[in-house]
C-alpha positions as CSV (number, residue, x, y, z in Angstrom):
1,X,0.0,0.0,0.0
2,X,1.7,3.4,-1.0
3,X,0.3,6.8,0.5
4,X,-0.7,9.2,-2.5
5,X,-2.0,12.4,-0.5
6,X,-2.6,12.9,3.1
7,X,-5.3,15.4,3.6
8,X,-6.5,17.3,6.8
9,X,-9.4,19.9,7.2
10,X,-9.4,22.0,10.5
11,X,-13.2,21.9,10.2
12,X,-16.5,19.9,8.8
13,X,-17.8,20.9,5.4
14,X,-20.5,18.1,4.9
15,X,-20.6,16.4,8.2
16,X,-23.6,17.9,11.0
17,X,-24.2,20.0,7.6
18,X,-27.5,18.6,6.6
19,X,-30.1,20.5,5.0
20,X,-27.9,23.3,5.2
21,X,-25.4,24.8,2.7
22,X,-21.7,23.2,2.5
23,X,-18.9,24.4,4.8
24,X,-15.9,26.3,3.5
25,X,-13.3,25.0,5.2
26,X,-10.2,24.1,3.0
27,X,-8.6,21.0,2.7
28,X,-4.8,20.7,3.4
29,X,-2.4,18.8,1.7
30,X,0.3,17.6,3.9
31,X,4.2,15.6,3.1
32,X,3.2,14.0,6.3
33,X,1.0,14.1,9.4
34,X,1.4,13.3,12.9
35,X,-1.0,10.2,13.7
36,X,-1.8,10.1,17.4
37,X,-3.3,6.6,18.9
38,X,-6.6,7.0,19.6
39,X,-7.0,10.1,18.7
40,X,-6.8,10.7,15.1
41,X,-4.4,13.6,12.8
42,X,-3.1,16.3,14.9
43,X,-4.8,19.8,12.9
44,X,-7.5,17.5,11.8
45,X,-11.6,18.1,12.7
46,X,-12.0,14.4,14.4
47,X,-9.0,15.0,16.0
48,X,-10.5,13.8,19.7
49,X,-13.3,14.3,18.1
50,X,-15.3,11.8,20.7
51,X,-13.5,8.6,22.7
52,X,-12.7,5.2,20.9
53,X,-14.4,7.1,17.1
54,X,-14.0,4.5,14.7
55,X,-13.1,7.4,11.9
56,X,-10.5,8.8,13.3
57,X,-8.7,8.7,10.2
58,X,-10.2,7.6,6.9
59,X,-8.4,5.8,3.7
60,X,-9.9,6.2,0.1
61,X,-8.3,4.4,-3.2
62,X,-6.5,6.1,-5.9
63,X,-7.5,3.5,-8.3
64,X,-11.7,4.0,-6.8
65,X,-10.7,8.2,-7.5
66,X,-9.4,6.7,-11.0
67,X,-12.4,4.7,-12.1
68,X,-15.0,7.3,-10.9
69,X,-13.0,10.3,-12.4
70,X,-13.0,7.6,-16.3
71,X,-16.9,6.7,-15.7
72,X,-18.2,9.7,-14.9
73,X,-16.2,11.9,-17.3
74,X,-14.4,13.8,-15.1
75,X,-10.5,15.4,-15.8
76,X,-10.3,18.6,-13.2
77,X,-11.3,17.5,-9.7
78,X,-9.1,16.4,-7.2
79,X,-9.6,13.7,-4.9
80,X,-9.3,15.8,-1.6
81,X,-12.6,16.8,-2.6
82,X,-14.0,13.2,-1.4
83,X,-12.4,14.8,2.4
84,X,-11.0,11.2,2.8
85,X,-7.9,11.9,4.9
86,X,-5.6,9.3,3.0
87,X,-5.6,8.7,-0.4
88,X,-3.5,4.8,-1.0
89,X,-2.9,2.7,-3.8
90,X,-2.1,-1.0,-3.8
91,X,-4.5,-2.6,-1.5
92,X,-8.7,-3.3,-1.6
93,X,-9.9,-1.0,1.4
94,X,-13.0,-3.1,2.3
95,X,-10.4,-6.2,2.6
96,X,-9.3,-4.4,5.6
97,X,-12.8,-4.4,7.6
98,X,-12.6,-5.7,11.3
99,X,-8.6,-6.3,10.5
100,X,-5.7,-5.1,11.9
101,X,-3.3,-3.5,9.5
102,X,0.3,-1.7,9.4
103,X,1.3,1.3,7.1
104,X,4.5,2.8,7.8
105,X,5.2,1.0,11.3
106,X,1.8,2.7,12.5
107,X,-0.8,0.2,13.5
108,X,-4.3,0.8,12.9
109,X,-7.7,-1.1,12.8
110,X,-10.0,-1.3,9.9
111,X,-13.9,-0.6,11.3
112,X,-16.2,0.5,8.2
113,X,-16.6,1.5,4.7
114,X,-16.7,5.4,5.2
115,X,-19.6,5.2,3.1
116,X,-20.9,8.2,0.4
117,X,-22.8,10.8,1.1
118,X,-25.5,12.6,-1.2
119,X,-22.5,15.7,-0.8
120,X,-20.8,13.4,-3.1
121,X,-22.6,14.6,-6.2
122,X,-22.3,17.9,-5.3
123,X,-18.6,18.1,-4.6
124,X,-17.1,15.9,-7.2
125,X,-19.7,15.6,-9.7
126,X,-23.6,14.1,-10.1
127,X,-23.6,10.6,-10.0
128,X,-20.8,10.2,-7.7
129,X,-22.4,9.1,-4.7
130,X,-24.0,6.1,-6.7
131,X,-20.5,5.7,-8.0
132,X,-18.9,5.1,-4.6
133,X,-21.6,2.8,-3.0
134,X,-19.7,-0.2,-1.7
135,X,-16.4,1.6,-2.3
136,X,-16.3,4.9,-0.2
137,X,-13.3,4.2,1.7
138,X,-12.5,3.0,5.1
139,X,-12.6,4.6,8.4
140,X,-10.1,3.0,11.2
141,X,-8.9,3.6,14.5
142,X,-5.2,4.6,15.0
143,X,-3.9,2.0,17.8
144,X,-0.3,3.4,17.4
145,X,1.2,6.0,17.4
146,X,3.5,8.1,14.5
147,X,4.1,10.0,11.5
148,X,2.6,9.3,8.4
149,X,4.5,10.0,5.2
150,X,3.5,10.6,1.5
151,X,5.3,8.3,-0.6
């Protein structure tokens, strides 16, 4: 599994947002992040957000962002707009439901798909959340702590 982009957003955008406009809080790219054990990405919004969350970090796939961007026709939106903290290549997320699982000598725990929301059409492009259905990306608990590195 290789890390593509590590993404952090120092507020919510979508999420307590609904049936009310998006947020405007920017997305962050980051070289690398400090992970925290259960805790989440230091600067990040569900950063103790509430004890044991099983989202304190999220994972999404390059090669999902790839095969969305082809079938839906789209060339000029990145993936950070998805919010996913982690974008990785290499591995099937939803193998890694209810499993333990090292990335860089940092330990985590696979919990959920980190499922679409109907924000999805709206920040990537319509049809998106359909799309993603089954392959949203994972949310997991950090049970180690460390630092995270793009590459």
């Amino acid at each position: 599994m290789t890390v593509e982009h590590i993404y952090i957003s120092p507020e919510h955008n979508y999420f307590g947002h609904h049936g009310q406009p998006a947020g405007t809080s920017p997305v962050i790219e980051l070289d690398e992040a400090p992970l925290v054990a259960g805790k989440g990405i230091e600067g990040d919004r569900f950063f103790g957000w509430k004890e044991d969350y099983k989202g304190q970090i999220t994972f999404f796939s390059h090669e999902v962002y790839l095969d969305v961007c082809a079938s839906l026709g789209v060339t000029d939106v990145p993936p950070s707009v998805f919010r996913r903290n982690v974008i990785v290549s290499g591995i099937d997320l939803n193998s890694l439901i209810d499993q333990e699982f090292d990335l860089q000598g940092i330990r985590f725990r696979g919990i959920c798909e980190c499922s679409p929301c109907h924000w999805m059409d709206q920040a990537f492009h319509p049809g998106a959340e359909s799309a993603l259905k089954g392959r949203g990306g994972l949310r997991a608990r950090i049970l180690t702590s460390g630092i995270l590195r793009r590459g």
